[in-house]
C-alpha positions as CSV (number, residue, x, y, z in Angstrom):
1,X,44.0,140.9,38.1
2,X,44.8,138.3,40.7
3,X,43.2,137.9,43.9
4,X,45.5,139.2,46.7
5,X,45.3,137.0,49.5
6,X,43.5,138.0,52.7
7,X,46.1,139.1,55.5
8,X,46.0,137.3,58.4
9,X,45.2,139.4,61.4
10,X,48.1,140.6,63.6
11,X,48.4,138.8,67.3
12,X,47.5,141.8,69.4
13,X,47.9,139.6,72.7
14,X,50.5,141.6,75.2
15,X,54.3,140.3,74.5
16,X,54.3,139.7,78.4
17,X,51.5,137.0,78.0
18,X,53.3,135.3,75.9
19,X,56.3,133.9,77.9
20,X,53.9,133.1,81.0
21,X,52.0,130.7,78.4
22,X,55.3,129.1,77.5
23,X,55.7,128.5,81.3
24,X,52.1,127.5,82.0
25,X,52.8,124.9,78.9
26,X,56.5,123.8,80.3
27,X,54.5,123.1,83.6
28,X,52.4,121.3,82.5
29,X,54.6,119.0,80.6
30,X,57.1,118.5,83.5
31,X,53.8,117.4,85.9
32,X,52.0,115.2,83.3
33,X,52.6,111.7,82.7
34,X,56.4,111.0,82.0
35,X,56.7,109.3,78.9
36,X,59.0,106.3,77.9
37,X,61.6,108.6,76.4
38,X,61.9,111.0,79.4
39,X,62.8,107.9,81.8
40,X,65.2,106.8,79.2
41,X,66.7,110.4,79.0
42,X,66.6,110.6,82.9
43,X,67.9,107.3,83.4
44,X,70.8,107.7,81.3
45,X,71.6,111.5,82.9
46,X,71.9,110.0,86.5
47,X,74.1,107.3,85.4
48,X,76.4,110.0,83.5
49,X,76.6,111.6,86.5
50,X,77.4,108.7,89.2
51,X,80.2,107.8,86.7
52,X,81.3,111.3,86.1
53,X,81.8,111.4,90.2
54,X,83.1,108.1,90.5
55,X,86.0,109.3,88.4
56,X,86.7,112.4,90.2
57,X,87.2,110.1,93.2
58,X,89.4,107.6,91.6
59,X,91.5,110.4,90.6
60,X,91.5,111.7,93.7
61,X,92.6,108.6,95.6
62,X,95.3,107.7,92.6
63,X,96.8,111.1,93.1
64,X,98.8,110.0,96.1
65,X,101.0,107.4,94.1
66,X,101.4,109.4,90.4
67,X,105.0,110.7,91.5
68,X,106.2,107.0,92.5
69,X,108.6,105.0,90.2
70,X,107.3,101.6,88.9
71,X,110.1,100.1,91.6
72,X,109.0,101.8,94.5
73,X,105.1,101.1,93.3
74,X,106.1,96.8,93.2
75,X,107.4,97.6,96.6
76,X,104.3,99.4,97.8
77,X,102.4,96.4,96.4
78,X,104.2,93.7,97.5
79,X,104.4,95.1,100.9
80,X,100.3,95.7,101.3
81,X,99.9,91.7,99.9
82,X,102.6,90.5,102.1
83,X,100.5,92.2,105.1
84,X,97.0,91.4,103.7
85,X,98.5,87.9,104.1
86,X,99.4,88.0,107.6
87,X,96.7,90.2,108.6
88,X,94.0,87.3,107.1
89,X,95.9,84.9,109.0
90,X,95.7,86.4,112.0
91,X,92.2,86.9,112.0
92,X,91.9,83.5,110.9
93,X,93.5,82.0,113.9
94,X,91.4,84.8,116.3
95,X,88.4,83.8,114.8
96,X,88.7,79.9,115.4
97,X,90.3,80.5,118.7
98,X,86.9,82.7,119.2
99,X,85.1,80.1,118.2
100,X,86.1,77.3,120.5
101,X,85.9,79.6,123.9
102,X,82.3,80.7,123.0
103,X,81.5,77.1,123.1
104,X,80.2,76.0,127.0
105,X,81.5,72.6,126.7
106,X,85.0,73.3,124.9
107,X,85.8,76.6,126.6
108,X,88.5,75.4,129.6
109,X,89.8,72.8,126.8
110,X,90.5,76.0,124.6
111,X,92.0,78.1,127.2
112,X,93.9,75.5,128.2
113,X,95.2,74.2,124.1
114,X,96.5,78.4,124.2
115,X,97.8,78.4,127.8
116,X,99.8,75.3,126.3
117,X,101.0,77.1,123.3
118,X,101.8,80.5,124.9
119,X,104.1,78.6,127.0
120,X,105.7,77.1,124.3
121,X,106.0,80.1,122.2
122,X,107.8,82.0,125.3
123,X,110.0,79.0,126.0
124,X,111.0,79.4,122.5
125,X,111.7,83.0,123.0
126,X,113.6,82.5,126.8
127,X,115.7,79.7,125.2
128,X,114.4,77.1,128.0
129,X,113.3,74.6,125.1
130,X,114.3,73.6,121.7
131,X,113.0,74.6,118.2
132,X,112.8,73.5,115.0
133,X,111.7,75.0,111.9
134,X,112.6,76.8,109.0
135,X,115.5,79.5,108.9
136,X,119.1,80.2,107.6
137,X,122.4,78.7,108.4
138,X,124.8,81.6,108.6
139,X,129.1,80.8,108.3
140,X,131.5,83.4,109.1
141,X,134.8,82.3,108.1
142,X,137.4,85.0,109.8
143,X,140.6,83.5,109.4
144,X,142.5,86.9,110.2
145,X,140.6,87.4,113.1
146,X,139.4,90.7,112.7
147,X,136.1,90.6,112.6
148,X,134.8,91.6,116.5
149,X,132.3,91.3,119.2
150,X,130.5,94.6,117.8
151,X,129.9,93.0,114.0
152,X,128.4,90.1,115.6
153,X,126.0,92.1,118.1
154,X,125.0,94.4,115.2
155,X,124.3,90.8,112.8
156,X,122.0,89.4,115.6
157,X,120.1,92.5,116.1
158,X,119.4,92.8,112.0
159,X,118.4,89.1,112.6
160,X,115.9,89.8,115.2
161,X,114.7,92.8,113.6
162,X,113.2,90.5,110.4
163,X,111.7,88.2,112.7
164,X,114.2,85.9,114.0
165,X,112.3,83.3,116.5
166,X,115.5,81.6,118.1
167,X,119.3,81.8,117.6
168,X,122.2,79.6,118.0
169,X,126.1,79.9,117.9
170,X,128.3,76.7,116.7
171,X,125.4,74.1,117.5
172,X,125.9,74.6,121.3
173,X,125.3,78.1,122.7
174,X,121.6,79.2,122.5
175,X,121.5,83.5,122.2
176,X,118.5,85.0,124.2
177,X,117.4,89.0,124.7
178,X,119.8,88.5,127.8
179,X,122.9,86.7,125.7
180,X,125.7,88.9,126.3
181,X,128.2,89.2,123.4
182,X,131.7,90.0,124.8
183,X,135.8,90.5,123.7
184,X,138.8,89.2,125.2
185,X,142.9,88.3,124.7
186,X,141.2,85.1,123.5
187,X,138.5,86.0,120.8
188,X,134.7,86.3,121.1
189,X,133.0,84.9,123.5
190,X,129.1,84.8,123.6
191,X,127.6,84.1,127.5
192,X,130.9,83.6,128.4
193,X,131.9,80.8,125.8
194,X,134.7,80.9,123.6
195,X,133.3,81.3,119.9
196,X,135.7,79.4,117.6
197,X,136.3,80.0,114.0
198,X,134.4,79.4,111.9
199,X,131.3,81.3,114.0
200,X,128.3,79.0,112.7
201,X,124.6,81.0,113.4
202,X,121.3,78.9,113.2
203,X,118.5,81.0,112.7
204,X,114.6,80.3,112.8
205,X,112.4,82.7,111.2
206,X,111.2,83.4,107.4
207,X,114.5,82.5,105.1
208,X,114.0,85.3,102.5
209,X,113.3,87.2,104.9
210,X,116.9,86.7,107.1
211,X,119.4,86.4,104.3
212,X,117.8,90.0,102.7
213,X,118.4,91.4,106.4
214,X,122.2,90.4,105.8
215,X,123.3,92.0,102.0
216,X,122.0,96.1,102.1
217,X,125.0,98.3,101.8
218,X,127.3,98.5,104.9
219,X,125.2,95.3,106.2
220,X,126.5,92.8,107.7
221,X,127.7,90.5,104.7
222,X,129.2,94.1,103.4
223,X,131.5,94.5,106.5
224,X,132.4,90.5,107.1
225,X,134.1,91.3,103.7
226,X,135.4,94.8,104.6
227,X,137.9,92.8,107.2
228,X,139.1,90.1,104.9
229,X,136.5,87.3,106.2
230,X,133.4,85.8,104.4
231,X,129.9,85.5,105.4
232,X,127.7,82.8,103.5
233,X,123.7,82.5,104.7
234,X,122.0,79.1,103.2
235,X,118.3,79.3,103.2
236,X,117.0,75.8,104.8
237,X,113.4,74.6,105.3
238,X,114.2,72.9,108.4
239,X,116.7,74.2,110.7
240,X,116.9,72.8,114.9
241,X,118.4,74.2,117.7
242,X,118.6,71.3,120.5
243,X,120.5,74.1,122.6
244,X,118.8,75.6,125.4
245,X,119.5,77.7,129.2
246,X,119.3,77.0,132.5
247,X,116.0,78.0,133.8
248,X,116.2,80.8,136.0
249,X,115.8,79.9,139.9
250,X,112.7,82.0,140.8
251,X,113.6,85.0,143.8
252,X,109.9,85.9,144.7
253,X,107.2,83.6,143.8
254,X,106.9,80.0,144.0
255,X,104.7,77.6,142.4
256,X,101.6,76.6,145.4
257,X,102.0,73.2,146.5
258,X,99.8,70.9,144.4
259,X,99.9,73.3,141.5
């Protein structure tokens, strides 16, 4: 007869001793030496992870702009590079004007370089000096004569409102914030001068800028040809306004003698 083989004695340990070994050897693993292949495995959970949040956020920042159209997204970025631009430029100049007062030996030549620009800039703005620089040439041609005092008002303040730096009717009548626009048995009149046809506007300020300010619907352009007349903006890289107004006579302060 074959030998039967010899039966191995049953484990008569408790069964609750046995999970507390399988702890005491999980322990010890997790405290002993890490091996090359548990930094690899660890490494490559954490960066699962950080790009597992990093998407969430994305997503969460995109959300804001998934219910735009692709024309109202061009417009959105076109309108964040055009002020990045002038933003950087701005701090540009800020900086180098910084610059120049921190120095001891330049810093009255500085204030005095922007004193000397300011000046110009509001002179611009007041009309009491000339300007130069580039704009639109706008021509009205209203040879029924129905276009009125109220179209032109409403064209100058679209004008200003895209940046226009200095205005001009017919090459002789400079228009400031205190240009009066006015009606009478005559025709237009702007500052009390007779506008004749056709009215001729020089503008300074970004080109693209002025003519889009002129063609929306029910814009100026729009209502020029309501009435029969014609309104025609050409984009120039040099416009100049020789124009200018009287300097106002001051009523309290005068300038000290020597000054």
């Amino acid at each position: 007869m074959p030998e039967q083989p010899e039966p191995r004695p049953a484990d008569h340990r408790p069964a609750d001793h046995r999970p507390a070994d399988a702890r005491a050897r999980l322990k010890k693993d997790f405290f002993s030496k890490p091996t090359r292949a548990n930094v690899i495995i660890a490494i490559a959970l954490a960066g699962v992870g950080f790009a597992a949040m990093t998407q969430v956020q994305s997503n969460e920042r995109d959300d804001k702009y998934t219910g735009l159209r692709q024309d109202d997204l061009v417009r959105v970025l076109d309108g964040l590079s055009t002020n990045t631009q002038r933003a950087e430029r701005e701090i540009d100049q800020l900086r180098s004007t910084q610059e120049k007062l921190r120095s001891s030996s330049s810093q009255r030549q500085a204030a005095l370089e922007q004193a000397r620009k300011d000046a110009q800039i509001y002179g611009i703005l007041a009309g009491l000096v000339g300007a130069q620089g580039p704009g639109i040439r706008i021509t009205i041609d209203d040879q029924a004569g129905e276009v009125r005092a109220s179209l032109l008002l409403d064209t100058i303040q679209e004008l200003r409102a895209a940046g226009a730096e200095a205005i001009e009717f017919n090459d002789s009548i400079r228009f400031i914030a205190q240009s009066s626009v006015a009606e009478n048995s005559q025709g237009i009149t702007v500052d009390g001068v007779l506008l004749t046809n056709p009215y001729v506007i020089d503008v300074i300020g970004e080109p693209r800028t002025l003519s889009d300010a002129l063609v929306f619907p029910d814009g100026p352009t729009e209502r020029v040809e309501r009435v029969g007349g014609t309104l025609v903006a050409t984009e120039s890289d040099e416009i100049v306004i020789d124009s200018v107004v009287e300097e106002p006579e001051a009523r309290f302060a005068h300038p000290d003698e020597g000054e």
